[in-house]
N, C-alpha and C positions, 0 to 999 in steps of 0.2 A: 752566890757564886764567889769563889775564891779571887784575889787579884791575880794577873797573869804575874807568872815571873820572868826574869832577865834570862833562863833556859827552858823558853814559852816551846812548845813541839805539838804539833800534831799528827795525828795517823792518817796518810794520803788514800788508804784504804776506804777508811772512814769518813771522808771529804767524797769520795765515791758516791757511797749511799746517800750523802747528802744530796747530791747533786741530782742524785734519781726521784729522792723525794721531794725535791723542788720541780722536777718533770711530769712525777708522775699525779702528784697532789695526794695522795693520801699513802698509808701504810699499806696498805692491805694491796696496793697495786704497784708498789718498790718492792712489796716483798716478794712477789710473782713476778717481776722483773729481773730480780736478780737469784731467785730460786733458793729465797730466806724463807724465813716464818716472818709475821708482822713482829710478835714476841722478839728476836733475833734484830730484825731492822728498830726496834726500839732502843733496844741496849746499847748499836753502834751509835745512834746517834746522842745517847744519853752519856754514853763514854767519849766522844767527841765535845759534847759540852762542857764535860769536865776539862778535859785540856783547853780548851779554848778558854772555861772561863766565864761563859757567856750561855743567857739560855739562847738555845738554839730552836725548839718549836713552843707553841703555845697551846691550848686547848680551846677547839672550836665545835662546838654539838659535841657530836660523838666523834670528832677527828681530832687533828691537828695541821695548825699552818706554820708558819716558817715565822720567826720572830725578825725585825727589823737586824738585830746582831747577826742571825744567818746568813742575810741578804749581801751584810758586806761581808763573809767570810767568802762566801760562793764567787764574788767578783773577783777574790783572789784566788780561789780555786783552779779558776778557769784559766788563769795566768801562770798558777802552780804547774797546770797539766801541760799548757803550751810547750811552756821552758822543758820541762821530762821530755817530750816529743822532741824539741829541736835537740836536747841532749842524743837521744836516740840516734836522730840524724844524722849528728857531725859523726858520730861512730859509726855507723852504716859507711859513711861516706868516707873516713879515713881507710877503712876494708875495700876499698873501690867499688863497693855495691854490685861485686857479680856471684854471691853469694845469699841462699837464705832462702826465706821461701814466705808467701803471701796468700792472704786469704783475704777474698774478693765475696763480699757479700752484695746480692743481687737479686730482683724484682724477675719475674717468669720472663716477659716479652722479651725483659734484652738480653738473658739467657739463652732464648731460643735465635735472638734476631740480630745482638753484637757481640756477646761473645766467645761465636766458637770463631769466627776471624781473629779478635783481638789475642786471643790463649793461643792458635796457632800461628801466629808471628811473636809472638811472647817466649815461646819456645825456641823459637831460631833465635831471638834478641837476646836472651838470658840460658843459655841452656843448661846453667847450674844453679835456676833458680827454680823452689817450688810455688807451685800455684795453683790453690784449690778454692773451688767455691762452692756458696752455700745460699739454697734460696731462702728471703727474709726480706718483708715489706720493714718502713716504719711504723709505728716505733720500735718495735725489736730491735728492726735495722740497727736503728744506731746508739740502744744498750748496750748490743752486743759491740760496735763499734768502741764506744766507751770502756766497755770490760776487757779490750785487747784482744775479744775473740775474733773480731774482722778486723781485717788492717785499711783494707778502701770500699766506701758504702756507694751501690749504684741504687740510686734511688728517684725516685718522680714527686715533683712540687705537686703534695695536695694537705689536706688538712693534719694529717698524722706525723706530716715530716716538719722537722726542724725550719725556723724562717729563715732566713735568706742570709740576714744579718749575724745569725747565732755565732759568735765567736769561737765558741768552740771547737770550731770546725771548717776547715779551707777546701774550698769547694771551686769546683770548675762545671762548667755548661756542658754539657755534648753533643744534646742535638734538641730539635724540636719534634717530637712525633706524632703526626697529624694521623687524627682518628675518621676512617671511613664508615659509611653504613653500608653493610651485609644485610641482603635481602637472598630468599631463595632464589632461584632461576626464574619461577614460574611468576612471580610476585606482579603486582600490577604495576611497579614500576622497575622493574629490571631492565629495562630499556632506555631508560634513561642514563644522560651522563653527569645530572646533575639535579638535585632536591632538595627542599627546604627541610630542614628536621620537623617543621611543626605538621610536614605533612602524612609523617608518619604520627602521630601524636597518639591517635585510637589503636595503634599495630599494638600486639602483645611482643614483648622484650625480654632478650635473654641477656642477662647481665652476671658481672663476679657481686661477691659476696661485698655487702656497704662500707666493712672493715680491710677490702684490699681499694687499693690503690687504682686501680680500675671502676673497681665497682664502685667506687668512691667520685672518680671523674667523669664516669657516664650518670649518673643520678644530677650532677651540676649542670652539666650539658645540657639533660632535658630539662632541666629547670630555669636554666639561662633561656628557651627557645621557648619556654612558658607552659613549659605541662610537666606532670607527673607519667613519668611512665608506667603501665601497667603491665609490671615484673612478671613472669610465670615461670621464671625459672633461673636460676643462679648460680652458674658454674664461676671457677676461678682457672679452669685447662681449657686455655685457647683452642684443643681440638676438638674438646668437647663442646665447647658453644660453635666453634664451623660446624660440627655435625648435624646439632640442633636446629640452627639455620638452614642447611642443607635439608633435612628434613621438615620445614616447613614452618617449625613450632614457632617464630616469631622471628624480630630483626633484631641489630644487634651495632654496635659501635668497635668496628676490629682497629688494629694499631697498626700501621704501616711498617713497622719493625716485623711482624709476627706475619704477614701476606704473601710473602713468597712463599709460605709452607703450603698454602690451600692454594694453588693452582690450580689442583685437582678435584674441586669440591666442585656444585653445581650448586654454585652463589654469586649472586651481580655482588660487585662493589661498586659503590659509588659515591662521588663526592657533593658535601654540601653546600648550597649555596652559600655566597656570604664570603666570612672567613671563616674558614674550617674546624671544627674544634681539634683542641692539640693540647697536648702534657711537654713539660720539660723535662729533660732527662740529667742528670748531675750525676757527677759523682765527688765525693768528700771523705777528706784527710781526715785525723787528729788535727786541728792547728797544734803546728811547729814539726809535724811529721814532714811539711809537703817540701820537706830539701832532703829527705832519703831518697840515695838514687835509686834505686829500686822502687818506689813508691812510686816514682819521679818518672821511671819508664813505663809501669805501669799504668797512669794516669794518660802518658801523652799517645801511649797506646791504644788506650781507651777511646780519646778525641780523634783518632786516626781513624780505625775503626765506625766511631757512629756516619760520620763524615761520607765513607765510604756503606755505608748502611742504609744512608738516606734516599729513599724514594719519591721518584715524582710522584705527584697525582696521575692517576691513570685509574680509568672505566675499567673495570674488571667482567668481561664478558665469560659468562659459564661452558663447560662443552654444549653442545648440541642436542636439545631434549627438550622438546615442546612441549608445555603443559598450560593447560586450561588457566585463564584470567585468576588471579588471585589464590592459587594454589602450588603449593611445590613442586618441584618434578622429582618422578621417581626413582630414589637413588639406584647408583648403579650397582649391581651382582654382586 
């Protein structure tokens, strides 16, 4: 590699793909990430080394990993991106922030469960601001956050998402969403107002798919309580799993976000013993975005929102439809 010169430059683009390939660990899943060829994401990064100077991966099997030189590029990366965002900001912010528009990326439940309240006092709060959103788990989530296609990521701590600590990104609490068990009506314990999970352990389970977010926190759950559940069926449309349940085909872990909707279903909810299983719910900036006031009203709107979204535990008793010990009741016309 060449010595760096005294007009050393890099391509912030290019620092991009790095940063994906430090995420995503190989080529071939940066370049699906960012909707490159692996061919294309090589060249960025191979044109990147040239500026810098420095090799940037190294060859591992049939991959590559990240060379000790990339490692401290990327620490400044992420300090590079910060400052860009706060630039962002102070200009949002000298505009007075009641202008422009946002895209709010987001997880199904709190789509269904926080925010059509949050959008519609967002519209009275800003009403010359746009505001669209887009449903997407992590890690999408927060590629696409990175690529500027979402401006604030509403996301749930589980294995796919960003840690806690990751700099890159400023992040706020919202709520905690404690996860109930959906039994049919008829089920042998729908009568109850309270259950141990491992008592359901032999029940057949209707769960989302291992790669969302849900389906992701209901497999930990049975496994924190000491079994494997035995899946028969895998939806990722909260109406479609109350159906399922409703219909008898097995039980299920629903989110206290998403239970107002099924009122109307002929399904017990109820809570389990112990301490309840529960997800956090966040939502996260760019670090150096979180002083755009629009971002800024966005977020606390958000926290307002979940706050007001939060449900007690409460027995969820089904309409009235008696059915035979450990069988469903028959849905209605």
């Amino acid at each position: 590699m060449e010595e760096l010169s005294e007009s050393f430059t890099i391509d912030l683009r290019r620092l991009t793909v790095l940063r994906e390939l430090q995420r995503r660990g190989s080529l071939a899943r940066t370049a699906e990430a960012l909707h490159l060829t692996p061919s294309a994401v090589s060249q960025q990064i191979a044109a990147l080394a040239r500026e810098a100077g420095v090799p940037l991966t190294e060859r591992k099997g049939r991959g590559v990993r990240l060379t000790g030189q990339a490692r401290v590029l990327l620490a400044h990366a992420d300090l590079i991106a910060a400052q860009l965002e706060r630039a962002r900001a102070d200009l949002a912010a000298y505009g007075a922030g009641g202008r422009g528009s946002v895209t709010i990326g987001c997880f199904s439940s709190a789509i269904l469960g926080l925010l059509p309240g949050a959008l519609t006092a967002l519209r009275e709060r800003l009403p010359q601001v746009r505001v669209d959103v887009v449903e997407a788990e992590p890690p999408d989530l927060f590629t696409a956050l990175d690529g500027g296609e979402v401006d604030v990521a509403v996301a749930v701590d589980f294995a796919a998402t960003p840690p806690y600590a990751d700099r890159r990104y400023h992040r706020v609490d919202l709520c905690t969403d404690v996860l109930d068990i959906a039994v049919p009506s008829g089920h042998r314990l729908a009568d109850r107002d309270r259950v141990a999970l491992r008592e359901l352990a032999a029940e057949h389970w209707i769960v989302g798919d291992a790669r969302s977010c849900c389906g992701a926190v209901a497999r930990s759950v049975c496994a924190a309580a000491g079994f494997t559940p035995d899946i028969r069926h895998a939806v990722n449309d909260w109406g479609a799993l109350a159906a399922l349940v409703e219909a008898g085909q097995g039980v299920a872990l629903i989110p206290r976000l998403v239970q107002p909707l099924y009122g109307h279903r002929r399904i017990a909810l109820l809570t389990t013993e112990g301490t309840p299983p529960s997800r956090n719910v966040f939502a996260a900036v760019r670090t150096g975005a979180e002083g755009d006031p629009v971002l800024a009203a966005v977020r606390d709107q958000l926290s307002a929102s979940a706050k007001e979204s939060a449900t007690p535990a409460a027995s969820t008793r089904p309409p009235a439809s008696p059915a035979a010990p450990g069988t469903a009741a028959t849905p209605p016309p």
